[in-house]
KEKEVO-50195 format. One record per residue (C-alpha): y negated, z, x; residue number from 1. Coordinates in Angstrom, 3 decimals. Example, Ala and Ser with C-alpha at 12.3 -4.5 7.8 and 13.67 -1.06 7.14 Angstrom:
2
<volum py="4.500" pz="7.800" px="12.300" n="1"/>
<volum py="1.060" pz="7.140" px="13.670" n="2"/>
END
This chain:
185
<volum py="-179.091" pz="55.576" px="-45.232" n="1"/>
<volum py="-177.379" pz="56.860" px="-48.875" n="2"/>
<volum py="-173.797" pz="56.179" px="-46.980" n="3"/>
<volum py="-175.019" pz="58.386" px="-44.225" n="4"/>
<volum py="-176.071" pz="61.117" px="-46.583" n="5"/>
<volum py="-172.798" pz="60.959" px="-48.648" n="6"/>
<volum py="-170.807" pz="61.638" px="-45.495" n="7"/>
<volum py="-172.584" pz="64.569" px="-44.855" n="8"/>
<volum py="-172.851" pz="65.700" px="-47.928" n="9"/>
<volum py="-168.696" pz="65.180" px="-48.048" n="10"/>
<volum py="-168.494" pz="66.755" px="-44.570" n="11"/>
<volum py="-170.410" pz="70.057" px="-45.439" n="12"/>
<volum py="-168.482" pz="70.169" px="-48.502" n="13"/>
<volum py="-165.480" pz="69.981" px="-46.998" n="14"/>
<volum py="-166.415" pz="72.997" px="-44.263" n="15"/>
<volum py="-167.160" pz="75.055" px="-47.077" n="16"/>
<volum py="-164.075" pz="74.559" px="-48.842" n="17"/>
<volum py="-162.241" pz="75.634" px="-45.835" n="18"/>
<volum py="-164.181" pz="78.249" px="-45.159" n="19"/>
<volum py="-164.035" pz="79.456" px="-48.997" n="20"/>
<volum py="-160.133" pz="79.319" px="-49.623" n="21"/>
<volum py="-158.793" pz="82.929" px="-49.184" n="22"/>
<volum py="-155.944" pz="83.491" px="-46.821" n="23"/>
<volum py="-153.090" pz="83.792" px="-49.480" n="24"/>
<volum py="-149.905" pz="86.360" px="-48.624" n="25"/>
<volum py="-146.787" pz="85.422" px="-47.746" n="26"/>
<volum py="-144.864" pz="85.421" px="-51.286" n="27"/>
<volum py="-142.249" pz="83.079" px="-50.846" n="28"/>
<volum py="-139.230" pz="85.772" px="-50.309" n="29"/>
<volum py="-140.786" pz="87.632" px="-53.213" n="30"/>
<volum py="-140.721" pz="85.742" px="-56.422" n="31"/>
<volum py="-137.019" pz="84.970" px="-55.611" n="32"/>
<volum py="-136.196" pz="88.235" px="-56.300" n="33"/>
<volum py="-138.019" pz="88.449" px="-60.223" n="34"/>
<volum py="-135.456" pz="88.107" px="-62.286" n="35"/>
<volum py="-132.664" pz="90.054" px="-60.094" n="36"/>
<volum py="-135.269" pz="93.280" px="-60.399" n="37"/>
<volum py="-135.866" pz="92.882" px="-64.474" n="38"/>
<volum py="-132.145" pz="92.947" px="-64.216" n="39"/>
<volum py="-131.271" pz="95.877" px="-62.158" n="40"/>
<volum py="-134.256" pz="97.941" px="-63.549" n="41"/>
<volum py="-133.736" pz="96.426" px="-67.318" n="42"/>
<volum py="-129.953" pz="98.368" px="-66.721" n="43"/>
<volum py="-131.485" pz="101.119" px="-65.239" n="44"/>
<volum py="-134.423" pz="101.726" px="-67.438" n="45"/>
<volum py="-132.123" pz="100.677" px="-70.816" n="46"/>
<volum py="-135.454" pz="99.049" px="-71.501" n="47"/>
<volum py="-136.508" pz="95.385" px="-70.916" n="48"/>
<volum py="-140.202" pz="95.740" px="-72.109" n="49"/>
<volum py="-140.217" pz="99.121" px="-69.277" n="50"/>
<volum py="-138.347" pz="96.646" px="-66.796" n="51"/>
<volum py="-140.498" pz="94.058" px="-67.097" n="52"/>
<volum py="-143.860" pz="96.377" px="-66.711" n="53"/>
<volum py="-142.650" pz="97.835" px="-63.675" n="54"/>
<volum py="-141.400" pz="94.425" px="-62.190" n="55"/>
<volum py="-145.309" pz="93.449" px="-62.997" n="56"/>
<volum py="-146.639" pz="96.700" px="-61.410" n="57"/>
<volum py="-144.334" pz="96.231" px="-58.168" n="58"/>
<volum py="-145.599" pz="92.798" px="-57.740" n="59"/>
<volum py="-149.039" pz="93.365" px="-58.231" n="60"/>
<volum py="-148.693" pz="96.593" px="-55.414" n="61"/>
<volum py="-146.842" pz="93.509" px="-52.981" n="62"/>
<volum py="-150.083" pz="91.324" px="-53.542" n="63"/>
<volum py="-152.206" pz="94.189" px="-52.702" n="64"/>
<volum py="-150.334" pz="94.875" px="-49.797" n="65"/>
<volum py="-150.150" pz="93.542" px="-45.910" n="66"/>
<volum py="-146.563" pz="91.876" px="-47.176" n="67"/>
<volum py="-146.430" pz="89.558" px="-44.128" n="68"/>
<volum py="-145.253" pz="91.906" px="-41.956" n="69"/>
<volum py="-142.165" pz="92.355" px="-44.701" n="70"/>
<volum py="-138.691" pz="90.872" px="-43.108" n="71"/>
<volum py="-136.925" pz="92.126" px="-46.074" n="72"/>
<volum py="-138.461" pz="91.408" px="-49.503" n="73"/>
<volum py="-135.575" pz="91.744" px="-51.860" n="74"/>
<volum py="-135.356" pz="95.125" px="-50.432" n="75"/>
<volum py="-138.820" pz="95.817" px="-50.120" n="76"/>
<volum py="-139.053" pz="94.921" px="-53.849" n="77"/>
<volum py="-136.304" pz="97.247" px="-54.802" n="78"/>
<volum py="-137.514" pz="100.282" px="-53.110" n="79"/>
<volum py="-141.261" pz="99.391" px="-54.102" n="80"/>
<volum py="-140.373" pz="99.762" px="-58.159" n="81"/>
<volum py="-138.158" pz="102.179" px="-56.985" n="82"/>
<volum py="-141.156" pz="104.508" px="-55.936" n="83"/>
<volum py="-143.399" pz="103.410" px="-58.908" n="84"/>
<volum py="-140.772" pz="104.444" px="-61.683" n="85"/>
<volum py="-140.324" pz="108.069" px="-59.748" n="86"/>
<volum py="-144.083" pz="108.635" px="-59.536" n="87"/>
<volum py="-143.828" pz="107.524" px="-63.644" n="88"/>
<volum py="-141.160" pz="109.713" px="-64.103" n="89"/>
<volum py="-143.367" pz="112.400" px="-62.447" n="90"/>
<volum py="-146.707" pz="111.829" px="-64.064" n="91"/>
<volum py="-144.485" pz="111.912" px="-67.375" n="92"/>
<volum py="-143.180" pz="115.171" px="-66.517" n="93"/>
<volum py="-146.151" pz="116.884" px="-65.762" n="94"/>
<volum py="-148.017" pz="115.388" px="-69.011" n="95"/>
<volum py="-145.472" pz="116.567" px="-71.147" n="96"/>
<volum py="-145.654" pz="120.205" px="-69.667" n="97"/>
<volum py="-149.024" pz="120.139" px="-69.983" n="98"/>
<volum py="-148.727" pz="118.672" px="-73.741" n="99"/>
<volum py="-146.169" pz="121.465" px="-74.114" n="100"/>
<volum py="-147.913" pz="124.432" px="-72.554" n="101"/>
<volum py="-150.579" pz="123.549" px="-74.883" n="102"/>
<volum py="-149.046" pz="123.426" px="-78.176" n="103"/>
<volum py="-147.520" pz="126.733" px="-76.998" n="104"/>
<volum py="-150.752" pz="128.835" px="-76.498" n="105"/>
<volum py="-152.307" pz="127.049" px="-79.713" n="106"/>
<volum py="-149.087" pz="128.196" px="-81.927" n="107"/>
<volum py="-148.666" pz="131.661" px="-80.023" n="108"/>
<volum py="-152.564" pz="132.578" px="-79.789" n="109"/>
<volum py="-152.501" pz="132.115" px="-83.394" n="110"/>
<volum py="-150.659" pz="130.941" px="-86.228" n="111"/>
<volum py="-154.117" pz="130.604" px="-88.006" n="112"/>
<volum py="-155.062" pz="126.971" px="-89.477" n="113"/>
<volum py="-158.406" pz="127.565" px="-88.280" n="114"/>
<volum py="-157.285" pz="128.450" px="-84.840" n="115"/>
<volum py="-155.504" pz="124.716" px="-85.003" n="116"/>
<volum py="-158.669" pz="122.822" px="-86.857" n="117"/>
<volum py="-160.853" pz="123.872" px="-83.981" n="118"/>
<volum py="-158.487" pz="122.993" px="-81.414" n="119"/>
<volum py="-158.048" pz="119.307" px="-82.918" n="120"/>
<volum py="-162.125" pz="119.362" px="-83.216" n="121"/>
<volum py="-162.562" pz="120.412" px="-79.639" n="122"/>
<volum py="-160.379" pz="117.375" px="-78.893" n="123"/>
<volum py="-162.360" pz="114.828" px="-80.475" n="124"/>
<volum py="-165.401" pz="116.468" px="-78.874" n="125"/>
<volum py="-163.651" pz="115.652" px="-75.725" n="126"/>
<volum py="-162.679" pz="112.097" px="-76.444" n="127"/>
<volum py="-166.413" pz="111.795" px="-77.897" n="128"/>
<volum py="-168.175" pz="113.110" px="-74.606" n="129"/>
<volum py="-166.122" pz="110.949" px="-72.052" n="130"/>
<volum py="-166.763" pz="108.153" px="-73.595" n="131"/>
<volum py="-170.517" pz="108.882" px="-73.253" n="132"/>
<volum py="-169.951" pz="108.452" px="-69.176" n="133"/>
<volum py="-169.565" pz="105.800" px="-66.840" n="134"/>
<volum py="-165.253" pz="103.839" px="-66.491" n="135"/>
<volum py="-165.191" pz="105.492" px="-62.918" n="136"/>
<volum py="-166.093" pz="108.910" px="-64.213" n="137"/>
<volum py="-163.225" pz="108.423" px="-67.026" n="138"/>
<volum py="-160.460" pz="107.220" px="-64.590" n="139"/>
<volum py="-161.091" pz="109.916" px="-62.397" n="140"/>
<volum py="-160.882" pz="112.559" px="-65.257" n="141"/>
<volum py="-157.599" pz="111.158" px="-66.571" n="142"/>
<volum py="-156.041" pz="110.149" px="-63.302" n="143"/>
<volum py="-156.562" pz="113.449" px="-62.333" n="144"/>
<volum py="-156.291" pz="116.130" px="-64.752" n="145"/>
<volum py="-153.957" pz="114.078" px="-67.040" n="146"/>
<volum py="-151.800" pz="112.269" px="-64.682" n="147"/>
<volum py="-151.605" pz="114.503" px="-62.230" n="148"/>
<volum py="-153.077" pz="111.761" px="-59.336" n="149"/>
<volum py="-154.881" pz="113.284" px="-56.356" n="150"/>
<volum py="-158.491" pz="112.440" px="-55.445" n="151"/>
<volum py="-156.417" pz="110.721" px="-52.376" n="152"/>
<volum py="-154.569" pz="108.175" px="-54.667" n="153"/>
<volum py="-157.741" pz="107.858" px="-56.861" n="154"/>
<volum py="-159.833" pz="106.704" px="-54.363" n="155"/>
<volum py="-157.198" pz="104.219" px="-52.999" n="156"/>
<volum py="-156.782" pz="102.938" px="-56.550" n="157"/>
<volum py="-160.942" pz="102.417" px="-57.272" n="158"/>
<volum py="-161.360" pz="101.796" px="-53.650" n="159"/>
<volum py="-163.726" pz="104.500" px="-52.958" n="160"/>
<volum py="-163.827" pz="107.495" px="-50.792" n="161"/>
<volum py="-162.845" pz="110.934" px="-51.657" n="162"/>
<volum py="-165.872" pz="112.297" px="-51.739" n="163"/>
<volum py="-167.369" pz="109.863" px="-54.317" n="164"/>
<volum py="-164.166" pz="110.844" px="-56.782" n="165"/>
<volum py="-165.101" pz="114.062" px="-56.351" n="166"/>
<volum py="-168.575" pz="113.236" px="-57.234" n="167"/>
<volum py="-167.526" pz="111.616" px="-60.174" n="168"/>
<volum py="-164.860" pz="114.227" px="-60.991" n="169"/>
<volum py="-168.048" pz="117.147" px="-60.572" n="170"/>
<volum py="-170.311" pz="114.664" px="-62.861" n="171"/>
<volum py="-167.402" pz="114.848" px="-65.314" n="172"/>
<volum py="-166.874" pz="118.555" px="-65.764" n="173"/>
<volum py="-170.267" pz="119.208" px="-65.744" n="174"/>
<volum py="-170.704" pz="116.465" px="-68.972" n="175"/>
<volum py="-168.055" pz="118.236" px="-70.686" n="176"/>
<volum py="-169.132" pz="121.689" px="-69.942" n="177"/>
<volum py="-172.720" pz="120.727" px="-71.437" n="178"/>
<volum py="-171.387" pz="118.792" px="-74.557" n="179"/>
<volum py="-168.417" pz="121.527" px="-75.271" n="180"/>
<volum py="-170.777" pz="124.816" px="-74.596" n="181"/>
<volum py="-171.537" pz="125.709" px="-78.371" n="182"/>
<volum py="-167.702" pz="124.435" px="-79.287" n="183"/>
<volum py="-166.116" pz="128.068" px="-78.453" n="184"/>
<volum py="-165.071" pz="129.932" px="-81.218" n="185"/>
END
């Protein structure tokens, strides 16, 4: 009787193994291509650190994707880091407007020290109150106003629906707006 027991035992373990392992992507074409991309973006970029960063980032969007279907990989690769350096160069862009625009109405509203004090104290207030909410509620925040990400990409990246970032976005503003009200000057 124990031998018959051990063969089940093996047998059901065996069905759950199979049943367990996760269907893995089809890679193989991919990881070929590593070092070729840290080359052509390392030239491109004039940065290895940035090269290497976006090689990880275009590799970990592959993964997430349905890659199988891919015939071309080295090219799929290229244009995939391709499209994550422009939307970089974009989210860059637009932060350092916004960085910009507000430096300018702090120095042309007023040239007073005070003026500047309260602006650095209503940024700490801000720093202070998001960290008093929920990750989601941050991302969203900083995704969105920050980076310039809409509540489309957002909920792709947290793997929610649009709705629920704009719940969390509404949840957000309405923390600030309570912790910031007696912060005006």
């Amino acid at each position: 009787m124990p031998g018959l027991i051990g063969s089940i035992t093996i047998h059901a373990s065996s069905q759950q193994h199979t049943a367990m392992t996760p269907k893995l992507p089809r890679t193989h074409g991919f990881f070929e291509h590593y070092e070729e991309l840290i080359g052509t973006w390392t030239r491109r970029l004039r940065n290895r650190q940035q090269a290497e960063d976006l090689a990880h980032d275009t590799f970990v969007r592959v993964l997430e994707s349905d890659s199988a279907a891919v015939e071309q990989p080295r090219a799929y690769l290229h244009q995939t880091a391709r499209n994550i350096a422009v939307d970089g160069y974009r989210r860059e862009d637009r932060r350092g407007a916004m960085e910009s625009e507000a430096i300018d109405h702090s120095v042309s509203s007023s040239g007073d020290p005070e003026h500047f004090m309260h602006a650095i104290q209503l940024a700490d207030s801000i720093e202070r109150a998001l960290t008093e909410l929920p990750i989601n509620c941050r991302k969203v925040f900083v995704w969105q106003k920050i980076e310039g990400l809409t509540q489309a990409e957002i909920a792709e990246r947290l793997g929610l629906s649009k709705n629920m970032v704009e719940k969390y976005m509404i949840r957000t503003l309405r923390h600030l707006r309570d912790r910031l009200d007696g912060l005006q000057p």
